[in-house]
C-alpha positions as CSV (number, residue, x, y, z in Angstrom):
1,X,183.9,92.5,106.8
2,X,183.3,90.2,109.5
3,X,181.1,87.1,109.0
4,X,180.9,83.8,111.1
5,X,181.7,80.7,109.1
6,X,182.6,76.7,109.7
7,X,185.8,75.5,109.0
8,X,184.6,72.0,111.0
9,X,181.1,70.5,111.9
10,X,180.3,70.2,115.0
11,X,178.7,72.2,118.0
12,X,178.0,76.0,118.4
13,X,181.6,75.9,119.0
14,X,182.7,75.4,115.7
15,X,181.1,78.9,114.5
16,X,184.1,81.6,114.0
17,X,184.0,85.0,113.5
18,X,186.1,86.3,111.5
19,X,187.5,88.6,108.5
20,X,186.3,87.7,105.0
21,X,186.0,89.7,102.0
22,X,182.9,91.5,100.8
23,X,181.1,89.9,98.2
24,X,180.4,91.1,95.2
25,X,177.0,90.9,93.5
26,X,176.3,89.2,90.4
27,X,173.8,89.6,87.4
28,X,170.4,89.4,89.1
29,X,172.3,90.4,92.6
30,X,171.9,93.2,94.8
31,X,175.0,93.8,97.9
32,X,172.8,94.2,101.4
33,X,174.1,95.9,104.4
34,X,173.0,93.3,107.1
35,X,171.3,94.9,109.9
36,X,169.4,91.4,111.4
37,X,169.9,87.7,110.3
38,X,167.3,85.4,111.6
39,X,168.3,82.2,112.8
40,X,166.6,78.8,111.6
41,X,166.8,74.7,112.0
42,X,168.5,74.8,108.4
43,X,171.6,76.8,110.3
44,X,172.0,74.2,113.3
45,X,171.8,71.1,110.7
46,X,174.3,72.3,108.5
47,X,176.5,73.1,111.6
48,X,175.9,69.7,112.5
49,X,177.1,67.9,109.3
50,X,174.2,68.1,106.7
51,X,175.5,69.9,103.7
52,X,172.9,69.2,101.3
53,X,169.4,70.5,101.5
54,X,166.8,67.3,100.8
55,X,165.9,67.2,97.4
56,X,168.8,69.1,96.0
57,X,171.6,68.6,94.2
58,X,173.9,71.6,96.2
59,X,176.5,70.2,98.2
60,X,178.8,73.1,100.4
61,X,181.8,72.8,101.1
62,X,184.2,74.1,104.0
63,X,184.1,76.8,104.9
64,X,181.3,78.5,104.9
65,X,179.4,81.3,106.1
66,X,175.6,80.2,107.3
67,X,172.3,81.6,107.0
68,X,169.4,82.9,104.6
69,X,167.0,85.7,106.8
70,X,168.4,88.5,106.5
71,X,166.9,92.2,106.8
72,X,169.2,95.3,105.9
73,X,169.7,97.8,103.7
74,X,171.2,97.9,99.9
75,X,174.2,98.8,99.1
76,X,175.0,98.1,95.7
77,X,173.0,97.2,92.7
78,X,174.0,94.9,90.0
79,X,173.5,96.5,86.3
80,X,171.0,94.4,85.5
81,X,168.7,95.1,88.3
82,X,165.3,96.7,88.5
83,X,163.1,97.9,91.0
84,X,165.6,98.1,94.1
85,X,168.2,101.2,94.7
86,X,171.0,102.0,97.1
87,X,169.7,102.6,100.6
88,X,166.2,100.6,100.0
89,X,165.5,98.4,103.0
90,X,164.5,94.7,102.2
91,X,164.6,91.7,103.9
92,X,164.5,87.9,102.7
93,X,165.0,84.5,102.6
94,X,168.1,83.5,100.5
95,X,169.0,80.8,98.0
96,X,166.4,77.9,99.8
97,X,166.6,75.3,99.1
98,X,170.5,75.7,99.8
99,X,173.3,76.5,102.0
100,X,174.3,79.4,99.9
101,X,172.1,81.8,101.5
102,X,175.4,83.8,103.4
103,X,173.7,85.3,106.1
104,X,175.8,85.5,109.2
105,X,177.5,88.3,107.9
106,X,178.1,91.9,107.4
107,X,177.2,92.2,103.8
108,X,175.8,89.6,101.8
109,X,175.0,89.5,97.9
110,X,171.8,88.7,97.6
111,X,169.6,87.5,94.5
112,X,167.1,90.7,93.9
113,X,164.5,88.1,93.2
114,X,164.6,86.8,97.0
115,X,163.9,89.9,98.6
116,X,161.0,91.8,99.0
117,X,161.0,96.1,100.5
118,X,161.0,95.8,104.4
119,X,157.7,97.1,106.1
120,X,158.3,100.6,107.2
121,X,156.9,100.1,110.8
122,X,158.5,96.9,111.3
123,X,162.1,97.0,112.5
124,X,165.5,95.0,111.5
125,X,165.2,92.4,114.0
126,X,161.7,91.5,113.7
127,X,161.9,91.9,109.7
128,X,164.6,88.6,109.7
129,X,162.8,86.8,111.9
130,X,159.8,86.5,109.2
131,X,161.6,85.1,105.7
132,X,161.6,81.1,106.1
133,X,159.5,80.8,109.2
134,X,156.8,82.9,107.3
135,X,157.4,81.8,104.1
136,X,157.1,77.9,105.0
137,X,153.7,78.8,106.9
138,X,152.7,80.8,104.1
139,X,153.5,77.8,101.2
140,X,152.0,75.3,103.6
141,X,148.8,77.4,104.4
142,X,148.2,79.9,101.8
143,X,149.8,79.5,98.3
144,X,152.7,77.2,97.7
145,X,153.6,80.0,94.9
146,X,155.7,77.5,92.5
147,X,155.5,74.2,91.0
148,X,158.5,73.0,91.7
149,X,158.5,69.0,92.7
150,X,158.2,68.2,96.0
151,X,161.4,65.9,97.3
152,X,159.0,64.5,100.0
153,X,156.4,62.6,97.8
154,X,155.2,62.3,94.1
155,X,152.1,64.9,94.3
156,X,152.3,68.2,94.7
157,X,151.0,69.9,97.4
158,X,148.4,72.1,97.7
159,X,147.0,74.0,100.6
160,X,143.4,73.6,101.8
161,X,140.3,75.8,102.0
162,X,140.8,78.2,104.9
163,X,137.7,79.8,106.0
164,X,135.4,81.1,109.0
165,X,133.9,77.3,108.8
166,X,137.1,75.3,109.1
167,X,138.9,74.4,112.1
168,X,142.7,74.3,112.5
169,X,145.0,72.3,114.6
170,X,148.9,74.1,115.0
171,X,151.2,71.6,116.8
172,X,154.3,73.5,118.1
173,X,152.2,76.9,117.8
174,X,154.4,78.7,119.7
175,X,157.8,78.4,117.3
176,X,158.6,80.2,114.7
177,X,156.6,78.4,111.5
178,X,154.0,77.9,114.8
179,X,153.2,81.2,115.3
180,X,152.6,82.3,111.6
181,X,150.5,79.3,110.8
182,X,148.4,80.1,113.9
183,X,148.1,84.1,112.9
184,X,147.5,83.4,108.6
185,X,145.0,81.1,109.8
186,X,143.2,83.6,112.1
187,X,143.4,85.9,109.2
188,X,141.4,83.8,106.8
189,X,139.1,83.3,109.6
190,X,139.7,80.1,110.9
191,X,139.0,78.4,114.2
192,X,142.7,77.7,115.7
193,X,143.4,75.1,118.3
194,X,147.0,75.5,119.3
195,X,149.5,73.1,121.1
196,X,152.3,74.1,122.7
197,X,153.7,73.9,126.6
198,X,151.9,75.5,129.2
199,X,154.2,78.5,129.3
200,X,153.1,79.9,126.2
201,X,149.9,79.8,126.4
202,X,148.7,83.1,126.9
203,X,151.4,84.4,124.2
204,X,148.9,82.0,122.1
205,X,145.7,83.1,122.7
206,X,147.4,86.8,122.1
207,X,147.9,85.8,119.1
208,X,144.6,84.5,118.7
209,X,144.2,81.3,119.1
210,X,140.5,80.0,119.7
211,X,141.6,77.2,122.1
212,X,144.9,75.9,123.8
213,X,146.0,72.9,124.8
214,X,149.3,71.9,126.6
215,X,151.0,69.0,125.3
216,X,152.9,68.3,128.6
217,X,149.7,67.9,130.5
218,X,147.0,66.3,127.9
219,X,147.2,64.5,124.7
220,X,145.6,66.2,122.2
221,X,144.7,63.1,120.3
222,X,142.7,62.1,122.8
223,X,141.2,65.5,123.1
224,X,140.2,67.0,119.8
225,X,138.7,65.4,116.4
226,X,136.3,66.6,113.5
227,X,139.5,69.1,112.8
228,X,139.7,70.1,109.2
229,X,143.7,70.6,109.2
230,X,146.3,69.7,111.4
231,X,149.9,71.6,110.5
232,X,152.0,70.1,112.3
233,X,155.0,72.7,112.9
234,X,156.9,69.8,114.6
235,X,156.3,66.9,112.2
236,X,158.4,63.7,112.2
237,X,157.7,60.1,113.3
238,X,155.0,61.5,116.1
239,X,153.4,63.2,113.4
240,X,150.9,60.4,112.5
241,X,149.2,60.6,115.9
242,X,147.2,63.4,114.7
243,X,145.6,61.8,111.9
244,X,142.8,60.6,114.7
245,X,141.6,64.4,114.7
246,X,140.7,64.5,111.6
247,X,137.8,64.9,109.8
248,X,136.9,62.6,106.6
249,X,137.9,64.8,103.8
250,X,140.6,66.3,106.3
251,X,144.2,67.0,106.1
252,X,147.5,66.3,107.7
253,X,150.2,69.0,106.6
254,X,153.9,67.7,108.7
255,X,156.7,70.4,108.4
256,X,158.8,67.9,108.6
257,X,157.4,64.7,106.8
258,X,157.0,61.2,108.7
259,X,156.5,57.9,108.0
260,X,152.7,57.2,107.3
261,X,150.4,54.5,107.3
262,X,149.2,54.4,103.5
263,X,146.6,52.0,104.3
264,X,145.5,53.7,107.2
265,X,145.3,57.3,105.4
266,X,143.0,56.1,102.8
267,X,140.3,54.3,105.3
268,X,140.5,57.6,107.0
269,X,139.8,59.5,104.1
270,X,142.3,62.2,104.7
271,X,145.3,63.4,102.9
272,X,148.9,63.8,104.2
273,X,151.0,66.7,102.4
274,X,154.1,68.3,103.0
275,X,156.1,70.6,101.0
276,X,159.8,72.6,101.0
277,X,159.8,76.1,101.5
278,X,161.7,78.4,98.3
279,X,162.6,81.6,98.3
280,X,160.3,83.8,97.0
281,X,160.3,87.8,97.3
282,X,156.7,88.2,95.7
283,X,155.3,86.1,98.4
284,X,157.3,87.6,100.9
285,X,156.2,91.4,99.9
286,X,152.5,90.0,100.5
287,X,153.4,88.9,104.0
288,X,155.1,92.2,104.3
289,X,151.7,94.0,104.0
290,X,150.1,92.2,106.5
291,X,153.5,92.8,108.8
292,X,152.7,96.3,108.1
293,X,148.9,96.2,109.4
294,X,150.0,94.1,111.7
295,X,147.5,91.6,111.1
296,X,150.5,89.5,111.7
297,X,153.5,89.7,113.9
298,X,156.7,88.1,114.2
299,X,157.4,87.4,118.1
300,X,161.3,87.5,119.2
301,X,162.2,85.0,121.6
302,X,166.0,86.1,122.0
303,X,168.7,88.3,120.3
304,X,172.3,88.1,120.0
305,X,175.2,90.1,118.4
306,X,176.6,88.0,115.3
307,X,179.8,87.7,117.0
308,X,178.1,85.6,119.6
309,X,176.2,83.2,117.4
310,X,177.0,80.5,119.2
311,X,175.2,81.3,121.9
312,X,172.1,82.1,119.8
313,X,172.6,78.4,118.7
314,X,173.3,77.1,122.2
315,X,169.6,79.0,123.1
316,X,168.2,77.0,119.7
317,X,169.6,74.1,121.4
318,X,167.5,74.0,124.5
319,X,164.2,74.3,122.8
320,X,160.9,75.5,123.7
321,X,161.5,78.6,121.5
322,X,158.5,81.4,121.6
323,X,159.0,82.8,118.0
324,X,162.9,83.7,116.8
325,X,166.1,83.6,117.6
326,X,167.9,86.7,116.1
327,X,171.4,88.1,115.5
328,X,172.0,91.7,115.3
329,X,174.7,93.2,113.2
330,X,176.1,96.6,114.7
């Protein structure tokens, strides 16, 4: 088959496509026929030189074939597996926390566990651009769904009340964790402010978005407070700045953790959580339903073939991403 590995680290130059063999499932494995791999910050990093998720104890070595979203069809069952068949369609997130998950490839063995049946009225591309981008909004929002410890601090997270009477801040709304955590939100009824550039700010109130405000132009700091949640979808060292729009009793939720204030979070009275996304079918089936209504959509900001990942990273590279970058397998 033909897959796209790293031999090296380095830029979207280093990705190769090439002949490998076809895997072979194992116990508790199913073989998927890749239709559409989604493509995620986990894919870029470990390009880069990181090859060990945070928290973890799996290193990878060279080479290796990246990726966990996947949506395609099965192809072979392992013994040992129930509930999926030959020519099911599913779609996932593999092996996360990990660089296992396989993805840029033709076929990929995948753990049955990790994958959930893919929504009949939602196609290949926009099936793998849901797993880890939905699954991290969905663990952050909705029900962190294990009780695995968190590698980012002691406590474990849990997600707040979510409710027509709460108000929700989504910094970087538009990206791909963005643009779930604005939609699950709107589905439990929430009011939804969303930050993002100016450009996507009608694809944001599409979506359903309450209010909008354009980072480039305002602050939204200076602009918003009395919020009940901030997610911030961007996170990092900026990430404190939104503690100011917060309620007492409120809560800061960084996608990627910063470096806080303790003193200052507890004479605010709010609490700062994060968490690591994990694999999970089951909760992946449940945002499959709502795909299915389409209460919640996944937005597609580019495609590419698999033999031309590199420029799907090269697009990841520039930023400002509406949704997901996507590779199609013919």
């Amino acid at each position: 088959m033909k897959a796209v590995r790293l031999h090296a680290h380095g830029g979207p130059e280093v990705l190769q496509y090439e002949d490998v063999p076809i895997p072979e499932p194992g116990p508790g494995e199913v073989l998927v026929r890749v239709h559409a791999v989604g493509v995620n910050p986990p894919d870029w990093h470990l390009r880069n030189g990181l090859t060990t998720v945070p928290g973890t104890e799996v290193t990878v070595t060279l080479p290796v074939v990246p990726g966990t979203d996947v949506s395609g069809v099965v192809a072979a069952v392992a013994a040992d597996v129930d509930g999926l068949a030959v020519g099911d369609e599913v779609f996932g997130l593999l092996r996360f926390p990990s660089f296992e998950g396989s993805a840029y490839a033709e076929y990929v063995a995948a753990p049955a566990a990790h994958l959930a049946r893919k929504p009949a009225g939602v196609d290949h591309v926009h099936a793998a651009g849901a797993p880890m981008a939905g699954l991290t909004a969905w663990q952050f929002l909705i029900d962190v769904g294990h009780d695995h410890p968190s590698p980012f601090q002691d406590a474990p997270h849990r997600p707040a009340r979510l409710d027509a009477g709460t108000t929700v801040l989504v910094n970087g709304a538009a990206g791909g964790v963005g643009h779930f955590a604005v939609q699950l939100a709107k589905w439990k009824g929430a009011r939804v402010v969303a930050v993002a550039s100016g450009g996507h700010a009608s694809f944001l109130r599409d979506l359903g978005a309450d209010r909008f405000l354009d980072y480039t132009k305002e602050r939204p700091e200076d602009l918003v407070d009395d919020v009940d949640l901030v997610l911030d979808a961007v996170g990092g060292p900026d990430s404190r700045r939104f503690l100011r729009t917060l309620r007492r009793g409120g809560s800061l939720f960084p996608v990627l953790p910063g470096v806080f204030d303790e003193a200052e979070v507890a004479a605010l009275g709010v609490t700062v959580s994060s968490a690591q996304v994990r694999s999970s079918g089951a909760q992946l089936a449940e945002l499959g339903r709502l795909l299915d209504a389409g209460t919640v959509r996944v937005a597609i900001d580019s495609t590419y073939a698999l033999a031309d990942a590199r420029s799907a990273h090269e697009r990841a590279a520039r930023g400002h991403i509406r949704g997901k970058i996507v590779l199609t397998v013919a």
